[in-house]
Backbone as XML, in Angstrom:
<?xml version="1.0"?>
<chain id="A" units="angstrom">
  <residue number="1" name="UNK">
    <atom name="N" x="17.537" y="-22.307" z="-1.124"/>
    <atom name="CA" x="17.108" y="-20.928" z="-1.230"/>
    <atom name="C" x="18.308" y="-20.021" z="-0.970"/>
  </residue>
  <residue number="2" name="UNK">
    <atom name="N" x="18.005" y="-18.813" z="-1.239"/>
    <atom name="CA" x="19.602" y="-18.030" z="-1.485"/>
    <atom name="C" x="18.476" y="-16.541" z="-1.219"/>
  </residue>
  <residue number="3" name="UNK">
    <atom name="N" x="19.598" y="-15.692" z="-0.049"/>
    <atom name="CA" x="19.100" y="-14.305" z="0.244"/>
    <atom name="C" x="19.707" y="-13.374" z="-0.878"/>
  </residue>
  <residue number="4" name="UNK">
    <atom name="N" x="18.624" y="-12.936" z="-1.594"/>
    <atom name="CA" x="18.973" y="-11.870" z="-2.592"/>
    <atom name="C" x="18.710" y="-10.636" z="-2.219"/>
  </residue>
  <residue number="5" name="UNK">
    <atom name="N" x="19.262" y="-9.304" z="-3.150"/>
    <atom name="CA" x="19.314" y="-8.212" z="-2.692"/>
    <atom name="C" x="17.687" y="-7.760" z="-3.996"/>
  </residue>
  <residue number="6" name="UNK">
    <atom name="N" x="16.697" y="-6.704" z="-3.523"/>
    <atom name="CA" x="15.861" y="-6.425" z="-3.458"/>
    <atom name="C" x="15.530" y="-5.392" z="-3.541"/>
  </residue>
  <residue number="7" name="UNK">
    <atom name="N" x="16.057" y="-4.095" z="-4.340"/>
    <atom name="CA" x="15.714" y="-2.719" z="-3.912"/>
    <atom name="C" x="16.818" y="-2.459" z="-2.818"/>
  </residue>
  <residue number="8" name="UNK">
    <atom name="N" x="16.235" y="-1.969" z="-1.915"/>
    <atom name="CA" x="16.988" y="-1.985" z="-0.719"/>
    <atom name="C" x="16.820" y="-2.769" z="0.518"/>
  </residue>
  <residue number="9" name="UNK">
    <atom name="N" x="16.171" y="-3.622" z="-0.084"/>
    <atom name="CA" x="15.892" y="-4.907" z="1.196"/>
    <atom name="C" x="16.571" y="-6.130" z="0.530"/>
  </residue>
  <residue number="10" name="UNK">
    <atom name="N" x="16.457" y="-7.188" z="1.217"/>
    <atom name="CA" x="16.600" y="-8.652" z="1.168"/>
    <atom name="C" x="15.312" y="-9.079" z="1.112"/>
  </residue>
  <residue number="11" name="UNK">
    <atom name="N" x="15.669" y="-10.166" z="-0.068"/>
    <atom name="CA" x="13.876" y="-11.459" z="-0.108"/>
    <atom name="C" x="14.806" y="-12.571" z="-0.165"/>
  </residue>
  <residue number="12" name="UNK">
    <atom name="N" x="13.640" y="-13.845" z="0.095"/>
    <atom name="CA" x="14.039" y="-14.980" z="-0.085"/>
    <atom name="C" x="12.870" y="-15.216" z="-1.272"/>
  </residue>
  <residue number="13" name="UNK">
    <atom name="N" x="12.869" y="-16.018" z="-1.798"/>
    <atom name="CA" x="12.163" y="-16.711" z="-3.094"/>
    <atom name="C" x="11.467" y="-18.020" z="-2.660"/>
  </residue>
  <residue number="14" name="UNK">
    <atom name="N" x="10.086" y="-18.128" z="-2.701"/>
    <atom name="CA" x="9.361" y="-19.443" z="-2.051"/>
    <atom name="C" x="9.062" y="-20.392" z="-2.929"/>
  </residue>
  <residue number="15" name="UNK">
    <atom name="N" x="9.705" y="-21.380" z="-3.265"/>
    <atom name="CA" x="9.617" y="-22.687" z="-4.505"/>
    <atom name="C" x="7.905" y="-22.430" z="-4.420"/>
  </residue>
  <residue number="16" name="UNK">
    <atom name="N" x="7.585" y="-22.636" z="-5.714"/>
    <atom name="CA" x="6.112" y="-22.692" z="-6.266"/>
    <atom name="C" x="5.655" y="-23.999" z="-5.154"/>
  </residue>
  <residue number="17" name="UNK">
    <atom name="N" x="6.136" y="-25.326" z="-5.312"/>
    <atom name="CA" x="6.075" y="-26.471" z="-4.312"/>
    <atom name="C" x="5.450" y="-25.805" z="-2.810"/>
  </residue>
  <residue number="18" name="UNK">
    <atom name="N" x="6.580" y="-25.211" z="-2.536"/>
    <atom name="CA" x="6.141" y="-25.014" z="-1.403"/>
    <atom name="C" x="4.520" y="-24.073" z="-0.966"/>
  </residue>
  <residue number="19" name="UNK">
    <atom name="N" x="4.884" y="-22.919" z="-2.196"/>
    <atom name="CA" x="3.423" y="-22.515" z="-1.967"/>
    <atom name="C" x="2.016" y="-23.091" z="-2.326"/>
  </residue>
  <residue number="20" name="UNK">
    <atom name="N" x="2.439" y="-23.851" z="-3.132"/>
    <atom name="CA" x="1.055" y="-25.072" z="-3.181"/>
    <atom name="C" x="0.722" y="-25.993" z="-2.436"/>
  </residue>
  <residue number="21" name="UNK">
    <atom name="N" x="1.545" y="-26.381" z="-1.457"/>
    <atom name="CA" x="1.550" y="-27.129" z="-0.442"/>
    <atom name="C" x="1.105" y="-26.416" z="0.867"/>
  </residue>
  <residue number="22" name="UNK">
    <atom name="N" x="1.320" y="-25.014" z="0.804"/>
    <atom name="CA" x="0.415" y="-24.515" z="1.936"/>
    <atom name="C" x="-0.813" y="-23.782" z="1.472"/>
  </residue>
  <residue number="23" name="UNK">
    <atom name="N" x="-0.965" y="-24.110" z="0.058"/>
    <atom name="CA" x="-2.755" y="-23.467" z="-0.245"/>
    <atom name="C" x="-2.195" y="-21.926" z="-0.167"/>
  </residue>
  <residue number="24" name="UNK">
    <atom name="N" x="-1.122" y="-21.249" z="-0.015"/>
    <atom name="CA" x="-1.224" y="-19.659" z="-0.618"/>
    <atom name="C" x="-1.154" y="-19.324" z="-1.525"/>
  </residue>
  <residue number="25" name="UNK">
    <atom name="N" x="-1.401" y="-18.119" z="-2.172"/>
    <atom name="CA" x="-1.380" y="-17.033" z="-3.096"/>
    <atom name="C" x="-0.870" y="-15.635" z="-2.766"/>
  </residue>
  <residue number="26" name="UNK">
    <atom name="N" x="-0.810" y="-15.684" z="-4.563"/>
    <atom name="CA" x="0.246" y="-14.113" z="-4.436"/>
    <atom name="C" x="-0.641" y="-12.701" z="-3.304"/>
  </residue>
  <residue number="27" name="UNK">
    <atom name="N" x="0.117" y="-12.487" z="-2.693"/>
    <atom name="CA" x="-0.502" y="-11.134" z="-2.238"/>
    <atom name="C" x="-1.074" y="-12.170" z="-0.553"/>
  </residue>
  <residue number="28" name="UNK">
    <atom name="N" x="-1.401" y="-13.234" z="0.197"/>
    <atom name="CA" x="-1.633" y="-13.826" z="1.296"/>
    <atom name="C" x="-0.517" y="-13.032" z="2.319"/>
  </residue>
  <residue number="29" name="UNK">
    <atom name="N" x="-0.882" y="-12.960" z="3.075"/>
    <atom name="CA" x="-0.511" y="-12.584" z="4.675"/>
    <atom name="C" x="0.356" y="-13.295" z="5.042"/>
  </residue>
  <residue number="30" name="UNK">
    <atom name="N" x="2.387" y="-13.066" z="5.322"/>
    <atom name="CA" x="2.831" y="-14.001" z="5.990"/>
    <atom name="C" x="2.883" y="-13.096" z="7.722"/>
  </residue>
  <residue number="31" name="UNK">
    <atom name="N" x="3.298" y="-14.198" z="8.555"/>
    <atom name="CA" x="4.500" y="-13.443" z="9.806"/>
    <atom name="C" x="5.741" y="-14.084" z="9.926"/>
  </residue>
  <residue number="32" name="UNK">
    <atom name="N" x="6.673" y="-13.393" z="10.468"/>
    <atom name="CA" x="7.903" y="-13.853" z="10.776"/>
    <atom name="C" x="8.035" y="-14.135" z="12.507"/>
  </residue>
  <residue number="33" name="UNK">
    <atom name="N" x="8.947" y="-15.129" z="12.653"/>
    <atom name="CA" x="9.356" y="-15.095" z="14.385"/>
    <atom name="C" x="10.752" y="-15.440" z="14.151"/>
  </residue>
  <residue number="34" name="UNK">
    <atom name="N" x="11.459" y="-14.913" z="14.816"/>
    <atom name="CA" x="12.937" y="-15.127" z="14.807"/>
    <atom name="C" x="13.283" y="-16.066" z="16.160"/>
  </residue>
  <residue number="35" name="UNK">
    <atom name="N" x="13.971" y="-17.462" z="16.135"/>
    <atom name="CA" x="14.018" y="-18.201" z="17.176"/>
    <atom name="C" x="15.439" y="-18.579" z="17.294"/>
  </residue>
  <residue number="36" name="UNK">
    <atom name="N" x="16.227" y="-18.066" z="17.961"/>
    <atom name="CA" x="17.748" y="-18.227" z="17.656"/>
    <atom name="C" x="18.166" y="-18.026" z="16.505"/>
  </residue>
  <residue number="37" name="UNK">
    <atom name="N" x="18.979" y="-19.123" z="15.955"/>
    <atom name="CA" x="19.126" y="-19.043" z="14.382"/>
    <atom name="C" x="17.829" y="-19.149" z="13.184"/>
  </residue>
  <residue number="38" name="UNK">
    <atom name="N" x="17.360" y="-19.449" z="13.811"/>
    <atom name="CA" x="15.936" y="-19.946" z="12.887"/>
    <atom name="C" x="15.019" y="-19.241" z="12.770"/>
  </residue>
  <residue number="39" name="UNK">
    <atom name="N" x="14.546" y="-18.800" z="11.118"/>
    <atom name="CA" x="13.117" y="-17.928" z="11.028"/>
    <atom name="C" x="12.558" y="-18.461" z="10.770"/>
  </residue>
  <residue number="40" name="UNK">
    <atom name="N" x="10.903" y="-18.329" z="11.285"/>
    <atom name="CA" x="9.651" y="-19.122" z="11.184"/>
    <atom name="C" x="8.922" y="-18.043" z="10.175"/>
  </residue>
  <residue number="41" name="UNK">
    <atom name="N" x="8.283" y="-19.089" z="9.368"/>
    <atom name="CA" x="7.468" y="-17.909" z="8.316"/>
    <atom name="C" x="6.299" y="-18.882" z="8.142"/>
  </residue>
  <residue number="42" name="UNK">
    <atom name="N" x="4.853" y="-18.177" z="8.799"/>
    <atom name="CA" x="3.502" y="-18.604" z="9.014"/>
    <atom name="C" x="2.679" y="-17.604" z="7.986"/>
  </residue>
  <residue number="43" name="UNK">
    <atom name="N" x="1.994" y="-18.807" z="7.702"/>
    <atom name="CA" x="0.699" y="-17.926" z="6.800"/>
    <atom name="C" x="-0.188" y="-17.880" z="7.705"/>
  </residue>
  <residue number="44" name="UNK">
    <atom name="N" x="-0.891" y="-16.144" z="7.810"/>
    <atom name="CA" x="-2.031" y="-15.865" z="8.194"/>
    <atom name="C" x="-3.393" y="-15.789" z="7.274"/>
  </residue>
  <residue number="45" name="UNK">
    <atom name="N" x="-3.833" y="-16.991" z="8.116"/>
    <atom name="CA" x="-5.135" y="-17.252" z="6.936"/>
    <atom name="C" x="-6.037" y="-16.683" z="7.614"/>
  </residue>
  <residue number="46" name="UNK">
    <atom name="N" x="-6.419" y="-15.864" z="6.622"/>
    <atom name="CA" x="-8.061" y="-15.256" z="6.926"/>
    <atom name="C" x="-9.473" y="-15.733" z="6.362"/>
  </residue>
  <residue number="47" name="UNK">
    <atom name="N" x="-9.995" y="-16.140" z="7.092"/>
    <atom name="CA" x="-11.507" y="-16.456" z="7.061"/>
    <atom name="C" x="-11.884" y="-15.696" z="5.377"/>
  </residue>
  <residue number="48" name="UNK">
    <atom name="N" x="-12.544" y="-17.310" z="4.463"/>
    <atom name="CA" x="-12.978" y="-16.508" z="3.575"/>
    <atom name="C" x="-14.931" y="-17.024" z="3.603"/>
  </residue>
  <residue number="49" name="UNK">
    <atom name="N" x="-15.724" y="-15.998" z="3.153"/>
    <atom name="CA" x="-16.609" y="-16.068" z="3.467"/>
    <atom name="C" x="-17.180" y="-16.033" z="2.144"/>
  </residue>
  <residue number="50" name="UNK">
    <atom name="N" x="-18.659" y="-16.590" z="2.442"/>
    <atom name="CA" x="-19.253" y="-16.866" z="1.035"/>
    <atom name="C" x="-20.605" y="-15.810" z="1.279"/>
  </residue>
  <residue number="51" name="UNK">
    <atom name="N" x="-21.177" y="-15.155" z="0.185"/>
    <atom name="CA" x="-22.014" y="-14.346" z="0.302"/>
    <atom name="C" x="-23.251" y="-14.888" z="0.779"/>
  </residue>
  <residue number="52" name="UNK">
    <atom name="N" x="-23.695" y="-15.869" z="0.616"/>
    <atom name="CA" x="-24.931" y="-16.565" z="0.554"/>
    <atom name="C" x="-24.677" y="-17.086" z="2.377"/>
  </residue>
  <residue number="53" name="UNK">
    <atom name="N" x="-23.596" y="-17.528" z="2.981"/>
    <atom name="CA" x="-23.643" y="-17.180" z="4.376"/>
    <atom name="C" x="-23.809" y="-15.805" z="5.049"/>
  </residue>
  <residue number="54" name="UNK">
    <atom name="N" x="-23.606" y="-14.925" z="4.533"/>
    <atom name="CA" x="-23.629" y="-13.783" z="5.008"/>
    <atom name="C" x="-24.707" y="-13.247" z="4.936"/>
  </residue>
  <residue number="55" name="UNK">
    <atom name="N" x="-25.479" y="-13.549" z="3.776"/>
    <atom name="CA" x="-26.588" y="-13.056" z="3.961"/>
    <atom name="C" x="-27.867" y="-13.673" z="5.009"/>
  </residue>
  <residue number="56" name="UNK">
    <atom name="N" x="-26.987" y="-15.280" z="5.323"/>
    <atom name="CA" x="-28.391" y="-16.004" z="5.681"/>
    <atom name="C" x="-28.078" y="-15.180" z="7.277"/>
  </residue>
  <residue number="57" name="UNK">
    <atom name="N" x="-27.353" y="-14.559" z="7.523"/>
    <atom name="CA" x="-27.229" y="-14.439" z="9.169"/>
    <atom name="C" x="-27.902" y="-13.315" z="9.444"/>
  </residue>
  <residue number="58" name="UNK">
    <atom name="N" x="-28.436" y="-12.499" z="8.517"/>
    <atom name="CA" x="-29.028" y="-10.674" z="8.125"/>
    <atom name="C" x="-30.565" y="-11.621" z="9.169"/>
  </residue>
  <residue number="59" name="UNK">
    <atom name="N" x="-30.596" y="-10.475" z="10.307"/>
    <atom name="CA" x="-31.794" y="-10.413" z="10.694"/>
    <atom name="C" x="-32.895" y="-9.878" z="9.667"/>
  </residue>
  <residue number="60" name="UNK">
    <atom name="N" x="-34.421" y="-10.163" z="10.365"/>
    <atom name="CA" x="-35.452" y="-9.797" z="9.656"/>
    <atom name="C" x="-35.417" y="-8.557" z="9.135"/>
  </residue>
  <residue number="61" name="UNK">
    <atom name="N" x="-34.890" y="-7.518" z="9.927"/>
    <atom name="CA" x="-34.729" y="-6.252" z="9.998"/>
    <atom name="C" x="-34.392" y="-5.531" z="9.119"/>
  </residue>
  <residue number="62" name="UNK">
    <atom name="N" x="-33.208" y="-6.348" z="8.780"/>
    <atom name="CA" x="-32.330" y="-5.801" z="7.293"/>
    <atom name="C" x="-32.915" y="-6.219" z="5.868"/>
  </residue>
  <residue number="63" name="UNK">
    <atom name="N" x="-33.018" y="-4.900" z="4.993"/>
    <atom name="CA" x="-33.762" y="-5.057" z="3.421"/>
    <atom name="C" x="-33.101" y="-6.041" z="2.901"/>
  </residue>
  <residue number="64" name="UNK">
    <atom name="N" x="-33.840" y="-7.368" z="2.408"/>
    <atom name="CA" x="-32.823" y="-8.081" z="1.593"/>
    <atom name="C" x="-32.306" y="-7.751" z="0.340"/>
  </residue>
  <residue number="65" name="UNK">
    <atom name="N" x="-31.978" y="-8.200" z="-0.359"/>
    <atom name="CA" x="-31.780" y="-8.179" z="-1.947"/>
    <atom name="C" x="-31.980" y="-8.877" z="-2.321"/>
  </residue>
  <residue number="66" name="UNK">
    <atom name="N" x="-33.255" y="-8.428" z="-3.443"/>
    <atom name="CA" x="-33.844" y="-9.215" z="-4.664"/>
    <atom name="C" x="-33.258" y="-9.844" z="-5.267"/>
  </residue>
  <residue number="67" name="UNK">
    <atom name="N" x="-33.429" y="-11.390" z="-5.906"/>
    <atom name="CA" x="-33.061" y="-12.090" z="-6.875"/>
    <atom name="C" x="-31.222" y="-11.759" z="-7.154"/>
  </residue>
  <residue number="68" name="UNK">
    <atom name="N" x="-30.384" y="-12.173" z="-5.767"/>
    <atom name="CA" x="-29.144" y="-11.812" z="-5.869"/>
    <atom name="C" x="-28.772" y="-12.944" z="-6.317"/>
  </residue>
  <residue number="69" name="UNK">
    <atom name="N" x="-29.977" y="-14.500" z="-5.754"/>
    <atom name="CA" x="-29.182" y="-15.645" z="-6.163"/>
    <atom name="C" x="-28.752" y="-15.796" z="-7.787"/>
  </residue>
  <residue number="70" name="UNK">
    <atom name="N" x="-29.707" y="-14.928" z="-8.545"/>
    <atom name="CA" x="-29.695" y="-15.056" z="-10.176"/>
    <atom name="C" x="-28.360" y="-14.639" z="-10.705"/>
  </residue>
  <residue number="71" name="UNK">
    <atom name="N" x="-27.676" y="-13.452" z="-10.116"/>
    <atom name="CA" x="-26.896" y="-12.391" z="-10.634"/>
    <atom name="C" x="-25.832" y="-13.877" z="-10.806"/>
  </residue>
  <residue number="72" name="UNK">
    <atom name="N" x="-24.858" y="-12.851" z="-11.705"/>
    <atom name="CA" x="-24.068" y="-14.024" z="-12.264"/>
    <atom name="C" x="-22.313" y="-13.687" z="-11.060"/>
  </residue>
  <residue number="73" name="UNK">
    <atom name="N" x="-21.791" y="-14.493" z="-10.752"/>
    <atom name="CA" x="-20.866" y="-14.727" z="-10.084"/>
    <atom name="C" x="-19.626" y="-13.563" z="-10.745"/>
  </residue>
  <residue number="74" name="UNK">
    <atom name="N" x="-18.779" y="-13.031" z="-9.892"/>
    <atom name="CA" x="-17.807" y="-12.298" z="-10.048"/>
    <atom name="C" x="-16.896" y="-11.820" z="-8.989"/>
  </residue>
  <residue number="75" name="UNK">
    <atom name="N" x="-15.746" y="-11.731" z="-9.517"/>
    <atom name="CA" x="-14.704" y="-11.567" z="-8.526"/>
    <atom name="C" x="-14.091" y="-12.486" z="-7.937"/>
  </residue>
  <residue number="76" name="UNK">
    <atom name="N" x="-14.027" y="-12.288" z="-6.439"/>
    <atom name="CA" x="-13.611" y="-13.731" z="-5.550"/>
    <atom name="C" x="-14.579" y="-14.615" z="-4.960"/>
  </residue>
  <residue number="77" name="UNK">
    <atom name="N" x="-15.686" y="-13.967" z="-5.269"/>
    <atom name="CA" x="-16.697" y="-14.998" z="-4.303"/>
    <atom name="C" x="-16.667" y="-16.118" z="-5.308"/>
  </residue>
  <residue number="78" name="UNK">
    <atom name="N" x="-16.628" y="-16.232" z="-6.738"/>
    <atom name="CA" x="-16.905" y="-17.251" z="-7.233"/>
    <atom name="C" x="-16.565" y="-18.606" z="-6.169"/>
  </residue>
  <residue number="79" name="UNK">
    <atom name="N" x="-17.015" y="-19.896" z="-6.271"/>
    <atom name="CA" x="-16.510" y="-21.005" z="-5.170"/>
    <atom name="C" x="-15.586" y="-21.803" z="-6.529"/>
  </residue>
  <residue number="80" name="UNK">
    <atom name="N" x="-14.534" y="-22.233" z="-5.627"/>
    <atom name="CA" x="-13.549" y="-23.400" z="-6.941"/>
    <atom name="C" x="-13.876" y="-24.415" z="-6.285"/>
  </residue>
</chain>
């Protein structure tokens, strides 16, 4: 890997390999820690949730929604 210039910052470039090997995608959450010479770069994974859990946790209280199981899938909830 090689530090390139960026606008007015520095990036490094993450081999495709590597990002398939930690399950990220474009636009995922990293952090940095600086440890002497060494930078640590962690993915922050966030909880992804499926609608059909979310709904089962809705007390009695809350109006459900009709026939949501029918509607046709879109966006990110789809499941791969």
């Amino acid at each position: 890997m090689k530090l390139q210039k960026w606008g007015n910052s520095a990036a490094v470039r993450l081999p495709k390999e590597i990002i398939g090997q930690l399950g990220l995608q474009i636009g995922d959450e990293l952090q940095t820690e600086v440890r002497g010479q060494t930078i640590l770069i962690k993915a922050v994974k966030r909880p992804r949730y499926k609608l059909s859990d979310l709904l089962a946790e809705m007390n009695g209280d809350t109006p459900r929604i009709e026939g949501w199981e029918e509607m046709p899938d879109v966006g990110k909830e789809i499941a791969e």
